[in-house]
C-alpha positions as CSV (number, residue, x, y, z in Angstrom):
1,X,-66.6,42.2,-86.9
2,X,-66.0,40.1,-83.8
3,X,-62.8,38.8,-82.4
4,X,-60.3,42.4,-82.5
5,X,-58.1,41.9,-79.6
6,X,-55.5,40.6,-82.4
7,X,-55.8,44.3,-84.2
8,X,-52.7,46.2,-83.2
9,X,-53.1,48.6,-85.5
10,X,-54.6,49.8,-89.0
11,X,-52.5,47.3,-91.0
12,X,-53.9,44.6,-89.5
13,X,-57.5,46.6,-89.2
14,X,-57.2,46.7,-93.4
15,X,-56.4,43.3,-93.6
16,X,-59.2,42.0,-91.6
17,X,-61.8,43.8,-93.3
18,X,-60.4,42.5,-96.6
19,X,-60.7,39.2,-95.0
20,X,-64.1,39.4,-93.4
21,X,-64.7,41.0,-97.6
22,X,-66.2,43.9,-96.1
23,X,-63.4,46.1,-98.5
24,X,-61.7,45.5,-101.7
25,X,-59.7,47.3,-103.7
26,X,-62.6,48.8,-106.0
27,X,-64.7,49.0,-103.3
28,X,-63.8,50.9,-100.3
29,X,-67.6,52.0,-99.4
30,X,-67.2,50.7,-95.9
31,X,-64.3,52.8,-95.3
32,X,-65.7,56.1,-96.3
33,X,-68.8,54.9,-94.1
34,X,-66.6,54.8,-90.9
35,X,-64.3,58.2,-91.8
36,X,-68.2,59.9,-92.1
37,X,-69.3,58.2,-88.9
38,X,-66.2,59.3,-86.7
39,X,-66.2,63.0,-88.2
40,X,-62.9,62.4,-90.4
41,X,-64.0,64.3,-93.0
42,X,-60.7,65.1,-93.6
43,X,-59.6,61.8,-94.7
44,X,-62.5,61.1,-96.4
45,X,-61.8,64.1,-98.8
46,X,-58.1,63.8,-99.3
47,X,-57.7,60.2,-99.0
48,X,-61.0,58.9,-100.8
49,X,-61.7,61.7,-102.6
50,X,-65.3,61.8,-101.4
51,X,-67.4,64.4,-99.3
52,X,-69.7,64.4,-96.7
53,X,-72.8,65.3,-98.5
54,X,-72.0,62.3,-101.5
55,X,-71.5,59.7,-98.7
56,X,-74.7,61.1,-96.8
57,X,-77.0,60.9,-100.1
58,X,-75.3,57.7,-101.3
59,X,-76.2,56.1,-96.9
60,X,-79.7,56.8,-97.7
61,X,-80.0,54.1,-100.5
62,X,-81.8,51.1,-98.8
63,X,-78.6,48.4,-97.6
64,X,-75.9,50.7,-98.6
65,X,-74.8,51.3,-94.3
66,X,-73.1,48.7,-92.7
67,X,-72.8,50.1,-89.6
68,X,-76.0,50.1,-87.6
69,X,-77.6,52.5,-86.1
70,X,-77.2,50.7,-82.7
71,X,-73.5,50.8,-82.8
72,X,-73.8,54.6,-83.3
73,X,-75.9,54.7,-80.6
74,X,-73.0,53.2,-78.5
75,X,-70.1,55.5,-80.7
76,X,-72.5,58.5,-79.9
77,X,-73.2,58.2,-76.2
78,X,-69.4,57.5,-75.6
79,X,-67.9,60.7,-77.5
80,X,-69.8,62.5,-74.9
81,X,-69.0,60.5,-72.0
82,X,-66.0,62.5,-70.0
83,X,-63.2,60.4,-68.3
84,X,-64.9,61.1,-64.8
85,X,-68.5,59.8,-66.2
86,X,-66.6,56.6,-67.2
87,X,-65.0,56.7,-64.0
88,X,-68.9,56.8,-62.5
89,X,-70.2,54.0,-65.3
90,X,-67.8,51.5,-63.6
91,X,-68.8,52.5,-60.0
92,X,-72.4,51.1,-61.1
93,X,-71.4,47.8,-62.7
94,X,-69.6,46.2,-60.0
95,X,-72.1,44.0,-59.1
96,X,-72.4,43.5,-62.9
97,X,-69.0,42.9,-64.7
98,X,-65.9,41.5,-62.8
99,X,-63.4,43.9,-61.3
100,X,-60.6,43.0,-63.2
101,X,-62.7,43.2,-66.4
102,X,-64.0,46.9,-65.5
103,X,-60.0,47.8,-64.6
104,X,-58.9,46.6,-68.0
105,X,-61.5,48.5,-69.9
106,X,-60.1,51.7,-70.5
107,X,-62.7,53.4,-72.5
108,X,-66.2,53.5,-72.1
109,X,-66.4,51.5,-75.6
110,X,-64.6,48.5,-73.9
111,X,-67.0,48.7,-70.9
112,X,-69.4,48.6,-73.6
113,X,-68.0,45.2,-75.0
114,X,-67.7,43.7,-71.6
115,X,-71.7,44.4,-70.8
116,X,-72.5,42.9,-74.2
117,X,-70.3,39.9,-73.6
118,X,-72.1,39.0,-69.9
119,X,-75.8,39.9,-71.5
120,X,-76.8,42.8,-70.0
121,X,-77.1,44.8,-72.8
122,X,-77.8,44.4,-77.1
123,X,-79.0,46.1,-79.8
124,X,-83.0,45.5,-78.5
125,X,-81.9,45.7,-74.5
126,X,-80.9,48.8,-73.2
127,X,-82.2,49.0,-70.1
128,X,-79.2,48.5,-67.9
129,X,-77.5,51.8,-70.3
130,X,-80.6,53.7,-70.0
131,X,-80.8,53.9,-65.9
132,X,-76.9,54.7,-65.9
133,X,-77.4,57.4,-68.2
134,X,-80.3,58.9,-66.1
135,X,-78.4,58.8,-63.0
136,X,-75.2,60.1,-64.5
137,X,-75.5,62.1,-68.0
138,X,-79.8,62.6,-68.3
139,X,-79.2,65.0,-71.9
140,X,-78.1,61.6,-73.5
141,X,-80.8,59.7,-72.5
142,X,-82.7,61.1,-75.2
143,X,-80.5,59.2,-77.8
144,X,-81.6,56.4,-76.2
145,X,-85.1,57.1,-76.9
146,X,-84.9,58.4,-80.6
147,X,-83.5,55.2,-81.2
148,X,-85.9,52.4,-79.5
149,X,-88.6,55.3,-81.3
150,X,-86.9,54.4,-84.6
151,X,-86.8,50.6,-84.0
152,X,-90.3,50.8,-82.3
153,X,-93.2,48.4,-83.9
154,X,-90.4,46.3,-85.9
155,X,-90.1,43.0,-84.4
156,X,-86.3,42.5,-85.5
157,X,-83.4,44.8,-86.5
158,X,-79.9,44.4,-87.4
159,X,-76.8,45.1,-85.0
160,X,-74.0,45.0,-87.4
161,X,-72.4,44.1,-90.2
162,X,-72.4,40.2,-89.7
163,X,-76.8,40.9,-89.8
164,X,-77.8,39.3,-87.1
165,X,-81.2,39.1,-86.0
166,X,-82.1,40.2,-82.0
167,X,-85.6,40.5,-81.3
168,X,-86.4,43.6,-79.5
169,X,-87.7,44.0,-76.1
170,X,-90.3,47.2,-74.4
171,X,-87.9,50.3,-74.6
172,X,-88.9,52.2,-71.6
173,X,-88.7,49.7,-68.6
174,X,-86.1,51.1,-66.6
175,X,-84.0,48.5,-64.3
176,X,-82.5,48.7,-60.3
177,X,-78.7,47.6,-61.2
178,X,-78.3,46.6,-57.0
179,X,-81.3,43.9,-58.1
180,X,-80.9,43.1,-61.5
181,X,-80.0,39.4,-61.8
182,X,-78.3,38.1,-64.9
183,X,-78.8,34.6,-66.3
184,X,-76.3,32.1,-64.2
185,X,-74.7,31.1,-67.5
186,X,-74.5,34.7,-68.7
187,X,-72.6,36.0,-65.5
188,X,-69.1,33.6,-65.4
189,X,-67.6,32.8,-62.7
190,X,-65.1,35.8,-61.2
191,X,-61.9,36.1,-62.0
192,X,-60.4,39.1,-60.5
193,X,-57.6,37.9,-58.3
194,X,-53.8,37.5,-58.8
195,X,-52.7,35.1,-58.7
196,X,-55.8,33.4,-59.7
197,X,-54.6,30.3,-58.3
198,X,-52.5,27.3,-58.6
199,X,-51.9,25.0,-61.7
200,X,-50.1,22.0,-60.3
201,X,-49.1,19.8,-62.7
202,X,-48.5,16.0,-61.5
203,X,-46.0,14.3,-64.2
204,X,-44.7,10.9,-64.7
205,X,-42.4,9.8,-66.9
206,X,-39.9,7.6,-65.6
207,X,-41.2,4.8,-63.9
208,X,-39.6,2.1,-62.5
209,X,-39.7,-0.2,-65.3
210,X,-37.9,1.7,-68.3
211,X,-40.2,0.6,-70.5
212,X,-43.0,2.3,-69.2
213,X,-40.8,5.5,-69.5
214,X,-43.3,8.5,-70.9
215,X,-41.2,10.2,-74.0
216,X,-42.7,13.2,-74.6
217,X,-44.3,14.2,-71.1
218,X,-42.0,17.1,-71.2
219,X,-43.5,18.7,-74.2
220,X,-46.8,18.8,-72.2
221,X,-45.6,20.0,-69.3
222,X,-43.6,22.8,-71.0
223,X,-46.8,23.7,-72.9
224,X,-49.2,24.0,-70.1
225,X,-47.0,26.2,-68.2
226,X,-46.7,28.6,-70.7
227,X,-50.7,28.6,-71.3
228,X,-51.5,29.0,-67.8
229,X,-48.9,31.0,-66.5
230,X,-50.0,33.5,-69.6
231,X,-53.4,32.9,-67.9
232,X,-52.2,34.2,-64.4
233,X,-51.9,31.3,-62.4
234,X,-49.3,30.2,-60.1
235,X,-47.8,26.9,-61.6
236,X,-46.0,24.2,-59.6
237,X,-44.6,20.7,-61.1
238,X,-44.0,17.6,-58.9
239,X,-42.7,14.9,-61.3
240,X,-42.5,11.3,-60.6
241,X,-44.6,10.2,-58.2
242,X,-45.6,7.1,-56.6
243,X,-49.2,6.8,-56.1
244,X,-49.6,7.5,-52.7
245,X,-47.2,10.5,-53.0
246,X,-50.0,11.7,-55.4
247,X,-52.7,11.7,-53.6
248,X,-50.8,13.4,-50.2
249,X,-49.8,16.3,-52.9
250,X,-53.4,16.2,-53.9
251,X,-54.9,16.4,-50.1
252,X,-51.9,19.0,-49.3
253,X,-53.0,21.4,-51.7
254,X,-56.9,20.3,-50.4
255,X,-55.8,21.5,-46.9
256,X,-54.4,25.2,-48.3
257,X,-56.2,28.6,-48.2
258,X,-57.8,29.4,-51.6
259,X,-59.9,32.0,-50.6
260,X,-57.7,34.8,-52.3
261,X,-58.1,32.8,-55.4
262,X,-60.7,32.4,-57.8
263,X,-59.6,29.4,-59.6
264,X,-58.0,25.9,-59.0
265,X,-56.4,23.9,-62.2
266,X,-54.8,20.1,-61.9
267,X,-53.6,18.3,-64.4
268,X,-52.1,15.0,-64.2
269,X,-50.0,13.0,-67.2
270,X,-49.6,9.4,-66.4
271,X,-49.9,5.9,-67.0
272,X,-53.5,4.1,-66.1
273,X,-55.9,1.9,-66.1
274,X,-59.9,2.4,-66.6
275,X,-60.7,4.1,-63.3
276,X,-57.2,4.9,-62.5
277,X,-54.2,6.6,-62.3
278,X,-50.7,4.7,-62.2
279,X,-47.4,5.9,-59.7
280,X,-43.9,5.2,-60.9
281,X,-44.1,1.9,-58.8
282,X,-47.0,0.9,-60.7
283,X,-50.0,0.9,-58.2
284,X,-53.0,2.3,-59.1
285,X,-55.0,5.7,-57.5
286,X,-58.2,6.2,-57.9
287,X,-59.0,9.6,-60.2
288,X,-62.2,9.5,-58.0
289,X,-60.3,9.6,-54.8
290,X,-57.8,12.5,-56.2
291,X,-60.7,15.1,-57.5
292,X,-63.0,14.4,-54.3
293,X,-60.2,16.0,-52.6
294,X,-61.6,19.4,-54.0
295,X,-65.1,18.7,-53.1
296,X,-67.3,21.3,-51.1
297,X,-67.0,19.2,-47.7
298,X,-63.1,19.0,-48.3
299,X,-61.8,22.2,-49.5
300,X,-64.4,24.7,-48.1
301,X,-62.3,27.9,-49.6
302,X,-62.8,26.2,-53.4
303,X,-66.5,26.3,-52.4
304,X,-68.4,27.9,-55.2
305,X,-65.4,28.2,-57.8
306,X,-64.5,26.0,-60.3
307,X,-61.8,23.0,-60.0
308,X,-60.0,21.9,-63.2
309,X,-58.5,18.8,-63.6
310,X,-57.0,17.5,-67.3
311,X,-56.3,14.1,-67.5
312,X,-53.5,12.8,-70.2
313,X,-54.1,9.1,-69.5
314,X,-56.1,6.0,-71.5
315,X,-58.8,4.8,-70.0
316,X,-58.3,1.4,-71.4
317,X,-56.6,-0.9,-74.4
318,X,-59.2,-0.6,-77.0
319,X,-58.6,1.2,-80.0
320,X,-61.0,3.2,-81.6
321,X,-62.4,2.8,-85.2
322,X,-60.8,5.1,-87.6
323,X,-63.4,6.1,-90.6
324,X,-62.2,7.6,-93.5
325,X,-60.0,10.6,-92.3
326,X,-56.6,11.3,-93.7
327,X,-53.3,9.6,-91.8
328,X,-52.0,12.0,-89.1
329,X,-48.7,11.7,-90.9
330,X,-46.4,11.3,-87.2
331,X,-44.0,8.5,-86.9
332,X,-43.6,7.9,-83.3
333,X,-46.8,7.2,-81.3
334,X,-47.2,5.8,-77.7
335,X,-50.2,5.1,-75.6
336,X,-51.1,6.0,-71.9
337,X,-53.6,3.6,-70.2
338,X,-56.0,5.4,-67.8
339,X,-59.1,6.0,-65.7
340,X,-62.8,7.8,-65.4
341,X,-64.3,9.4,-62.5
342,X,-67.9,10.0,-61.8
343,X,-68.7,13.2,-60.1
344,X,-72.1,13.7,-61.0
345,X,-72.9,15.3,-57.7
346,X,-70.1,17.4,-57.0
347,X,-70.8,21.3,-58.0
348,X,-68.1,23.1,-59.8
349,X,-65.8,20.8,-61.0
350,X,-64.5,20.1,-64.5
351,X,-62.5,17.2,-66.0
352,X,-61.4,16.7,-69.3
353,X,-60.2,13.4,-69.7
354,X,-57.9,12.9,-73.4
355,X,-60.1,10.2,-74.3
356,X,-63.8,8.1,-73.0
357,X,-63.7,5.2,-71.1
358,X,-62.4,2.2,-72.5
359,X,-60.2,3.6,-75.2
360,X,-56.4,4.5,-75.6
361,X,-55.4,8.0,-76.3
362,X,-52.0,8.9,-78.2
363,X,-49.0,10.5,-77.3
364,X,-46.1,11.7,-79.8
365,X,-42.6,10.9,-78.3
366,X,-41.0,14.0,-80.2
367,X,-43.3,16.6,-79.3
368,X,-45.9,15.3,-76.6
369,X,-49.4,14.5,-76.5
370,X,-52.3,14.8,-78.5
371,X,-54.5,16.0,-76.3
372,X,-52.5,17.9,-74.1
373,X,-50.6,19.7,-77.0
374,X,-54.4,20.5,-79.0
375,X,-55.8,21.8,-75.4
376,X,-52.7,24.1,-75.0
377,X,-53.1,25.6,-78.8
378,X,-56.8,26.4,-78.1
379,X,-56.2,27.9,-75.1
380,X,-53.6,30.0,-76.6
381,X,-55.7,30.8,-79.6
382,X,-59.2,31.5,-78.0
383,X,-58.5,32.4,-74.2
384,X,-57.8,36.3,-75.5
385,X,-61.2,36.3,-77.3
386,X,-62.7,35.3,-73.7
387,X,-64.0,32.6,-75.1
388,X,-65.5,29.8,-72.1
389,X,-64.1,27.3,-71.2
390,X,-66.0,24.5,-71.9
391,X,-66.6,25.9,-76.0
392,X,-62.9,25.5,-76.1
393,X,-63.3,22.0,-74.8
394,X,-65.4,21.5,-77.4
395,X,-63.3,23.1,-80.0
396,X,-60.5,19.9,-78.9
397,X,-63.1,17.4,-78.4
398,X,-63.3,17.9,-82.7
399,X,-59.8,18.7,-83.5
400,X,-58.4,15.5,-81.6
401,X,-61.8,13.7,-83.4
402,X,-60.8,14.7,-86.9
403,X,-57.3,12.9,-86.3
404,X,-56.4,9.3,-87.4
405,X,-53.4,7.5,-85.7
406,X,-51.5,4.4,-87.3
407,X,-55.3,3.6,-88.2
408,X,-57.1,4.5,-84.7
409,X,-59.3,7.3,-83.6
410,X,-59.1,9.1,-80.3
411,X,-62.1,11.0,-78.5
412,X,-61.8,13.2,-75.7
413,X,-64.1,13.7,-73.4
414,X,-65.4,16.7,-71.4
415,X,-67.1,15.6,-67.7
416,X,-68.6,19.1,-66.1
417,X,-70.1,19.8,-62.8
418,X,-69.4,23.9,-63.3
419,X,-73.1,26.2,-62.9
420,X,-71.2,29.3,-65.0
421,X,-69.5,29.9,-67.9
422,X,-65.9,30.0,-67.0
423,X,-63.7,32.8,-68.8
424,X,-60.1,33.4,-68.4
């Protein structure tokens, strides 16, 4: 069962399990499986009304367990892991898992989680465990072994309940954790400081012509402070802007010292044009000339870390063909005209733009963008699963899709220069 953090305590553990349809109410097999694995014998007989020897004989029928044996490997190993060997395990993963990951995991079950989570260790890779263990606790080592001997000569196994397949790899190569390299994708980018940096927000919304006025924009700015300030970042708003006010904030902010941060987020709510981003007075930036701001040769502390920027803005007058998908249902809709910038060459930076070039994007006047306001909710909703960045992009790029406005279609778009997986 994936995604716990939610879990805060057995009610919600029950429920999920009846969600997931791994219990029902004539069927508790899977409870009695965990009391037996965890030694609870107690509550298995009072509560359940079953014994250790009828679960044990009932186990050995062929697909009865759910739990594999690979995850009580991992329950194993832990119980006999003392609060000064876990203190040792996170010594030796420093170059491995980020700090602020390793200080959050409390038990040696979380550390667990997080190794899993980067790639250095599954079901049919236990290398990385194995050298730990033989530098820190040797007598458990030979779990290890009576395991990979018990998986030895099948080509796939099963890791947990949800069945999935890993293929297994040679069980006794033993790995140097100062050289061991993880995949660039499997190891994110760190974030371990705080704050881990600033979220300016650049919002316009009365411009000098009241017509242009942005209704809304304050719903979006109120949502992506609470999402990033939740996400440890120091958030500052500078509203109303001509356009060569924004780009000195931008090249102010180019100028600061970042290297205490891991992190730097922009996002900018406007009017525009394709290519651009409007002031109040109505002139035109260039999104090109605002982002290059960040670039290796002009921000040398962002060097190597990743640059956000989310753009609420159109990126032309079109209107985009709505097939078959049921009326959004919202009365008040508004557009922004806007802008696309090509950094094809620029390492680390990410833009996600509310719609592709050419095409309006849609803003409610009541409660705020589309975009903006669907980018928050994921955020919100996947950020504690540590889910990356760009699969959460991905997750609005389909929720904005599936949408039909006053007949029209909107399409965000995601533009990425990052080398790692970025998770908050």
């Amino acid at each position: 069962m994936k995604k716990q953090e939610s879990i805060q305590d057995s009610k919600d553990f029950f429920q999920k399990l009846q969600e997931k349809g791994m219990i029902a109410e004539d069927d508790l097999t899977f409870i009695k499986e965990l009391l037996l694995r965890i030694n609870r014998i107690d509550l298995l007989t009072d509560k359940l009304r079953s014994s250790r020897e009828e679960m044990e004989q009932e186990l050995k029928i062929p697909g009865k367990a759910k739990i594999s044996t690979y995850r009580l490997l991992l329950y194993k190993i832990a119980e006999e892991l003392t609060e000064d060997d876990v203190v040792n395990v996170k010594f030796l993963l420093q170059t491995c898992i980020a700090k602020n990951k390793l200080q959050n995991s409390t038990t040696v079950l979380k550390i667990f989680i997080e190794m899993e989570k980067i790639g250095i260790m599954n079901g049919g890779d236990l290398k990385v465990l194995k050298d730990i263990l033989q530098r820190l606790r040797c007598d458990l080592v030979k779990n290890i072994n009576a395991y990979e001997e018990e998986i030895k000569g099948s080509s796939m196994f099963l890791i947990g309940p949800g069945h999935q397949e890993v293929a297994c790899s040679k069980p006794n190569e033993s790995v140097d954790l100062e050289e061991m390299t993880i995949p660039q994708l499997k190891r994110p980018y760190k974030m371990e400081n705080y704050p881990h940096g600033y979220c300016v927000i650049l919002n316009n919304y009365n411009f000098k012509d009241p017509d242009n006025t942005r209704s809304g924009a304050d719903k979006d700015s109120e949502a992506l402070k609470k999402v990033f300030t939740s996400l440890q970042f120091q958030i500052i708003e500078h509203s109303n802007l001509e356009a060569k006010q924004m780009l000195e904030i931008m090249q102010m902010y180019s100028k600061k010292d970042h290297s205490n941060m891991d992190c730097f987020i922009c996002c900018l709510l406007s009017h525009g044009d394709k290519g651009q981003l409007k002031g109040t007075d109505w002139k035109s930036v260039p999104i090109k000339g605002l982002v290059s701001c960040f670039t290796g040769s002009n921000c040398k502390s962002l060097v190597g870390k990743p640059k956000l920027f989310f753009i609420q803005a159109c990126q032309g007058t079109h209107k985009q063909q709505s097939i078959s998908v049921e009326e959004d249902g919202c009365q008040k809709l508004e557009t922004d005209a806007s802008l696309l910038p090509s950094v094809p060459d620029w390492a680390d930076i990410l833009i996600g733009m509310a719609t592709v070039e050419d095409y309006q994007c849609y803003r409610y006047t009541d409660r705020g963008s589309v975009y903006i306001q669907c980018l928050c909710k994921e955020m919100e909703s996947l950020c504690p699963h540590h889910v990356d960045l760009v699969t959460i992009l991905t997750n609005v790029n389909k929720d904005v899709g599936d949408k039909v406005f006053q007949g029209s279609k909107q399409m965000p778009e995601i533009i990425s220069t990052l080398r790692r997986q970025l998770i908050f």
